[in-house]
C-alpha positions in Angstrom: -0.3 -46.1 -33.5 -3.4 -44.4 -32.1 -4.4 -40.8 -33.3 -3.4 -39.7 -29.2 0.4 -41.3 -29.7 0.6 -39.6 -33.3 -0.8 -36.2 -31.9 2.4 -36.5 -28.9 4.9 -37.1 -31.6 3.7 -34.2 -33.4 3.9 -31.9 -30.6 7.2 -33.3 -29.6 8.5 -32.3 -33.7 7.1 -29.0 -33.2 4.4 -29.4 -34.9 1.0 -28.3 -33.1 -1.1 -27.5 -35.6 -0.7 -30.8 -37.2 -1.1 -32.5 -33.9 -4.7 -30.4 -33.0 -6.1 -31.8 -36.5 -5.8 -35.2 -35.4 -7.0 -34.9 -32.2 -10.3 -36.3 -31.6 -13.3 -34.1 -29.0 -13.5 -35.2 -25.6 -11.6 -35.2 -22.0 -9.3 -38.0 -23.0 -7.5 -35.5 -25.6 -8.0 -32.3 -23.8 -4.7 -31.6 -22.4 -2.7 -32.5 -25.8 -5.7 -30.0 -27.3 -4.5 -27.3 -24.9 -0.7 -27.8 -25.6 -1.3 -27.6 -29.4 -3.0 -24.4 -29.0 -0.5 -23.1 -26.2 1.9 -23.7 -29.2 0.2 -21.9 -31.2 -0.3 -18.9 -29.3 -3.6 -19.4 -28.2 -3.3 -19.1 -24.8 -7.2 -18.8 -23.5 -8.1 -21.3 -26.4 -5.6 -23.8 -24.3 -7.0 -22.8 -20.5 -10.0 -24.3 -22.2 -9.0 -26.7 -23.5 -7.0 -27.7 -20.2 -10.3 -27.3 -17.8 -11.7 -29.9 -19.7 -8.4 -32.3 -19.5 -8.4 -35.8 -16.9 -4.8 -36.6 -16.9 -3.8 -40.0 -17.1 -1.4 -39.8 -14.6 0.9 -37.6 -12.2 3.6 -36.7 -14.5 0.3 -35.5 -17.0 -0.9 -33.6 -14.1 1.6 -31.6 -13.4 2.5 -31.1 -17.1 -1.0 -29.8 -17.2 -0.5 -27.5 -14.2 2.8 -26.0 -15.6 0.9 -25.3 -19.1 -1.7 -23.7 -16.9 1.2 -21.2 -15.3 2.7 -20.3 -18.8 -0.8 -19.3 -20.3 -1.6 -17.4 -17.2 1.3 -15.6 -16.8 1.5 -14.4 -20.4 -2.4 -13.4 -20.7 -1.5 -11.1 -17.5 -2.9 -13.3 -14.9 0.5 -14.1 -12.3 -1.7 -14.3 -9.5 -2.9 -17.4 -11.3 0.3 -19.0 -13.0 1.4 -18.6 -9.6 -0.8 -21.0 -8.0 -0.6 -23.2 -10.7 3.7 -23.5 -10.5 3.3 -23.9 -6.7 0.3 -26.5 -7.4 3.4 -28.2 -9.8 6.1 -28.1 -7.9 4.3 -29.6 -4.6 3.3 -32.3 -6.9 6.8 -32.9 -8.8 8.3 -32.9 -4.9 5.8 -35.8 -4.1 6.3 -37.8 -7.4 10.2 -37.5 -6.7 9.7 -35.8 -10.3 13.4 -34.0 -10.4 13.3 -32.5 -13.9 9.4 -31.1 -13.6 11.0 -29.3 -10.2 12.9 -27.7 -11.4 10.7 -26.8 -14.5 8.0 -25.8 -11.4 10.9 -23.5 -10.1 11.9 -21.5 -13.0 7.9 -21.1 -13.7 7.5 -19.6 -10.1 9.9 -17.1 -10.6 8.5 -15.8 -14.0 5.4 -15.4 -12.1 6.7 -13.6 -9.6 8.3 -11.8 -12.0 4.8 -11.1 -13.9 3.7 -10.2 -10.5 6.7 -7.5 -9.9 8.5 -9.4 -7.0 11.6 -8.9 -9.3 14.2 -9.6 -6.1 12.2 -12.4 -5.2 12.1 -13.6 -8.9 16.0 -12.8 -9.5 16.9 -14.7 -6.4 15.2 -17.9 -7.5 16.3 -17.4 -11.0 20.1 -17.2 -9.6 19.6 -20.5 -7.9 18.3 -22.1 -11.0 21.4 -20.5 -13.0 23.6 -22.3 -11.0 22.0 -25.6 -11.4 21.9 -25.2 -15.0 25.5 -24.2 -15.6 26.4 -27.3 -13.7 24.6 -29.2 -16.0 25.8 -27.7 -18.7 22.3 -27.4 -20.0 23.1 -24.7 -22.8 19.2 -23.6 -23.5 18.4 -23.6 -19.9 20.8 -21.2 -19.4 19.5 -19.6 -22.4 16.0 -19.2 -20.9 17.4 -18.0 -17.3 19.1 -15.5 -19.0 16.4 -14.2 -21.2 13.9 -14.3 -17.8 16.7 -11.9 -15.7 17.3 -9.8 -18.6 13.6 -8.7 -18.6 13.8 -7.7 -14.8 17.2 -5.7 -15.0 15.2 -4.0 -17.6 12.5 -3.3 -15.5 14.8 -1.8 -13.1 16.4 0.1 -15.5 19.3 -1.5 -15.6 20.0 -1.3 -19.4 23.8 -2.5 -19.2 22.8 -5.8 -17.5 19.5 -6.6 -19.4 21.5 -5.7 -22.7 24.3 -8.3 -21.4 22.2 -10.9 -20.2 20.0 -11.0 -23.4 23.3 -11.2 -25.6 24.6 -14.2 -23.3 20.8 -15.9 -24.2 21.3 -15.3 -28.1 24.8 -16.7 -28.1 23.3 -19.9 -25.8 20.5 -20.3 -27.9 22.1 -20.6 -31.1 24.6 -23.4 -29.2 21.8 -25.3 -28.4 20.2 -25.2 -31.8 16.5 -23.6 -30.5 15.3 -21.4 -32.7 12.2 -20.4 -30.9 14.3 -19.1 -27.8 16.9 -17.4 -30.2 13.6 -16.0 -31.4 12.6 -14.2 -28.0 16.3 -13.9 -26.9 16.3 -11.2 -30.1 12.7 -9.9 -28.9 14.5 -9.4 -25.7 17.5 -7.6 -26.9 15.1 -6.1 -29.2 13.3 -4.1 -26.3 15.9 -3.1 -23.8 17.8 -1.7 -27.4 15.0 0.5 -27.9 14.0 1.7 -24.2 17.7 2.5 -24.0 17.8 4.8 -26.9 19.5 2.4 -29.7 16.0 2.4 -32.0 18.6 1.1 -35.1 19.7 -1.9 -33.3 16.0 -2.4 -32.0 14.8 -2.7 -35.5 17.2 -4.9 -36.6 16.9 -7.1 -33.6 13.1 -7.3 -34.4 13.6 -8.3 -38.2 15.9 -10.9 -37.2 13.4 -12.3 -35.1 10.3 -11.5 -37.6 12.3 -14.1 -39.8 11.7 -16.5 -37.0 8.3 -16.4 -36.2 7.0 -16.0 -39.9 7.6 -19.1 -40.9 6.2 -21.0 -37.6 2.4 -21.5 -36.4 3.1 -19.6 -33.7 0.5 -16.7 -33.4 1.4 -14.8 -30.3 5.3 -14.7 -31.7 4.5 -13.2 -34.9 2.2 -10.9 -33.1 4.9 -10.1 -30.8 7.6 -9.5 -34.2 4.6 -7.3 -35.7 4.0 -5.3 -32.4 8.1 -5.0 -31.5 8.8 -4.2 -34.8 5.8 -1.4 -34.7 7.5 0.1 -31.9 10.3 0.5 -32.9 9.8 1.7 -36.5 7.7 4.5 -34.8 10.3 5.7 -32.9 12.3 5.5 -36.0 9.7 8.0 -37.7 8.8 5.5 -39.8 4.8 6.2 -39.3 2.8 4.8 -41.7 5.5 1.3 -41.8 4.8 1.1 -38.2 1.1 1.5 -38.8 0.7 -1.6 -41.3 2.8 -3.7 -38.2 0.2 -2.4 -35.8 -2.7 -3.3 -37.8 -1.3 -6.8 -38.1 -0.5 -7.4 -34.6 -4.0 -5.9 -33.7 -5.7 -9.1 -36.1 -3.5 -11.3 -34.4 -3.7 -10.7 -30.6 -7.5 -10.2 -31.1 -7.8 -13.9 -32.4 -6.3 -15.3 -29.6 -8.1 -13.1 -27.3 -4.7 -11.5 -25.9 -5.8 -8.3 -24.1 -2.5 -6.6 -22.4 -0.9 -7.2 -25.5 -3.3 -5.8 -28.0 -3.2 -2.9 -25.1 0.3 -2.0 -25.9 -0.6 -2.1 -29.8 -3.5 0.6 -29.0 -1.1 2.8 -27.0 1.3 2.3 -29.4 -0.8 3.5 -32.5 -2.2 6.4 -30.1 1.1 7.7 -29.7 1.5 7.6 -33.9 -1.9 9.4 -33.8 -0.4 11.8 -31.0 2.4 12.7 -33.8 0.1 13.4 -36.2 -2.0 15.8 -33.8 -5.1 13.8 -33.9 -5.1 14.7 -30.5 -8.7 13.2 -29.4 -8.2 10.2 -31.6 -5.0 8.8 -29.7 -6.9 9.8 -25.9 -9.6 7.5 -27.5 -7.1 5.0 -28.2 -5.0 5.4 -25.2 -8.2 4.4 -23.3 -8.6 1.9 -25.3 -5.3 0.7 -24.1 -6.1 1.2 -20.6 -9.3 -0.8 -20.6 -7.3 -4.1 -22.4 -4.8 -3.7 -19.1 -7.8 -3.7 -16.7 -8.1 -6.9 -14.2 -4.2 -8.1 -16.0 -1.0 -7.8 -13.9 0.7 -5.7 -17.1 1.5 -3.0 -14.7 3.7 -1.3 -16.9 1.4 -0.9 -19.7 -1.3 0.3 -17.5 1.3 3.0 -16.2 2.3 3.6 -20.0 -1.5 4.3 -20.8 -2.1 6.5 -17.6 1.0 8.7 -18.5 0.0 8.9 -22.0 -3.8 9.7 -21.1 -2.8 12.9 -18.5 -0.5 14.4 -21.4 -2.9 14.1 -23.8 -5.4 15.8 -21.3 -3.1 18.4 -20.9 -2.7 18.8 -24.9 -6.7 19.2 -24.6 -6.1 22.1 -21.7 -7.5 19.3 -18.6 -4.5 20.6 -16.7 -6.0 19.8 -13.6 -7.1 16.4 -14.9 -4.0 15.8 -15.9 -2.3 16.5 -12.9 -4.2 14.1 -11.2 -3.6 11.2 -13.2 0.0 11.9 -13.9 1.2 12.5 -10.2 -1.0 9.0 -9.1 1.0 7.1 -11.8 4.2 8.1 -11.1 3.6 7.2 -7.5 2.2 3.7 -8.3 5.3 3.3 -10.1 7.5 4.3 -7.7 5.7 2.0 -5.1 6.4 -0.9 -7.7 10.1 0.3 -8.1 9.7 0.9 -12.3 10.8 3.9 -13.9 8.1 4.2 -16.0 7.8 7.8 -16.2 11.1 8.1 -17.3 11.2 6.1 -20.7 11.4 8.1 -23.4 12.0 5.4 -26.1 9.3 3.3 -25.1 
């Protein structure tokens, strides 16, 4: 068995890093280098390694274009993942490829969701239900659920997203995946808190801590550390929540994730905001802002704008503040989130 065979089985066990060490430099390896590190959580390590990839064949190919989509679209780049799914899916329809369709669907509508075309996502995402429950495909349905939970969130329909991500727990333990039970609970974890149940937000987050800590995943545990920041803040938990932010700040910077380690800046702003170091958190809540530039996170860019014009108006830049505050709360309006609103975020 050859070190490229070996490096497959690994990946297929769930096993990436494993897998990376035995794959050899070079073009031939380059796409099983990129899902290893998309494994990981190193998603701009994989586009790398995925520009220097020559796939072997079609089914490779649009493999390759659908790991392309998922690292886009979670490093904040939709109008990308977007091309790449639609790249996918035109090739999956011309290699009669059934299964990578539909894989090519359900990535379309995340981007679209990443993009803020939430009807347009939800609609797909509906269709692609419906096709799962017939097959009785227990983690699809999972994973649906867990993608239209997000959006009712979004919307602010707390009831729903609360419901939907409960549905994707209870599927994902059925189907035995612990890695999708693992962002079901992020999931659950998030809508819990923006809806004003921090206690069930916490524990949602340790339960899925317990998940990630014992994988190679990097972007999940720095997702547990981050959620789990968030919510101990809220908590009043301070200097807890600090130790989780620092952690998730060394993590998202070694894979290079920007509108994540954004919402790790605003979030330790608004800690510093408690504390009345009132010029140290506007520091940081531009810090925040600048990680969201040229990324698709509009919600985080709205969450540092908000946060930026009342800090402004802490420092007496009432006019300033005015400013920014009234253009972000039209921007959100005009994307139909309620940004302005959360008070648990």
């Amino acid at each position: 068995m050859d070190a490229l065979t070996k490096a497959q089985n690994l990946l297929d066990e769930g096993n990436p890093s494993k897998a990376l060490k035995l794959l050899p430099k070079g073009p031939q390896s380059a796409y099983l280098r990129g899902e290893a590190l998309r494994m990981l959580g190193d998603f701009s390590g994989a586009l790398k390694a995925y520009a220097a990839a020559k796939p072997a064949d079609a089914v490779e190919r649009i493999n390759l274009l659908l790991g392309i989509a998922k690292c886009n679209r979670t490093l904040g780049n939709a109008e990308l993942a977007l091309d790449a799914a639609g790249k996918a899916l035109a090739a999956a329809e011309a290699a009669c490829e059934d299964d990578l369709q539909i894989e090519a669907k359900l990535e379309t509508a995340l981007a679209l969701r990443a993009m803020g075309d939430l009807k347009e996502s939800l609609a797909l995402l509906n269709g692609l239900y419906k096709t799962f429950s017939s097959a009785r495909d227990c983690a699809a349905i999972g994973y649906v659920q867990w993608a239209r939970g997000g959006i009712y969130r979004l919307l602010g329909e707390f009831k729903l997203s609360i419901s939907e991500f409960e549905k994707s727990v209870a599927n994902a333990k059925k189907s035995g995946d612990e890695i999708m039970l693992g962002y079901a609970w992020f999931g659950l974890a998030g809508v819990s808190r923006v809806a004003g149940d921090v206690a069930s937000s916490e524990k949602y987050y340790r339960l899925a801590e317990k998940i990630f800590r014992n994988t190679d995943d990097v972007f999940g545990k720095a997702y547990a550390n981050c959620g789990l920041a968030n919510a101990l803040r809220q908590k009043g938990a301070l200097d807890e929540a600090l130790q989780h932010y620092v952690t998730a700040d060394k993590l998202y910077s070694s894979i290079k994730d920007r509108p994540d380690l954004g919402f790790v800046k605003w979030g330790r702003g608004n800690i510093l905001l408690k504390r009345g170091a009132v010029k140290q958190a506007l520091a940081e809540f531009k810090k925040a802002l600048a990680l969201f530039d040229g990324s698709d996170e509009k919600r985080g860019e709205l969450l540092s704008r908000l946060s930026i014009a009342s800090t402004l108006y802490l420092l007496g830049n009432k006019a300033e503040a005015d400013r920014i505050y009234d253009a972000a709360v039209a921007e959100a309006r005009k994307h139909g989130l309620h940004t302005y609103l959360e008070q648990f975020t």
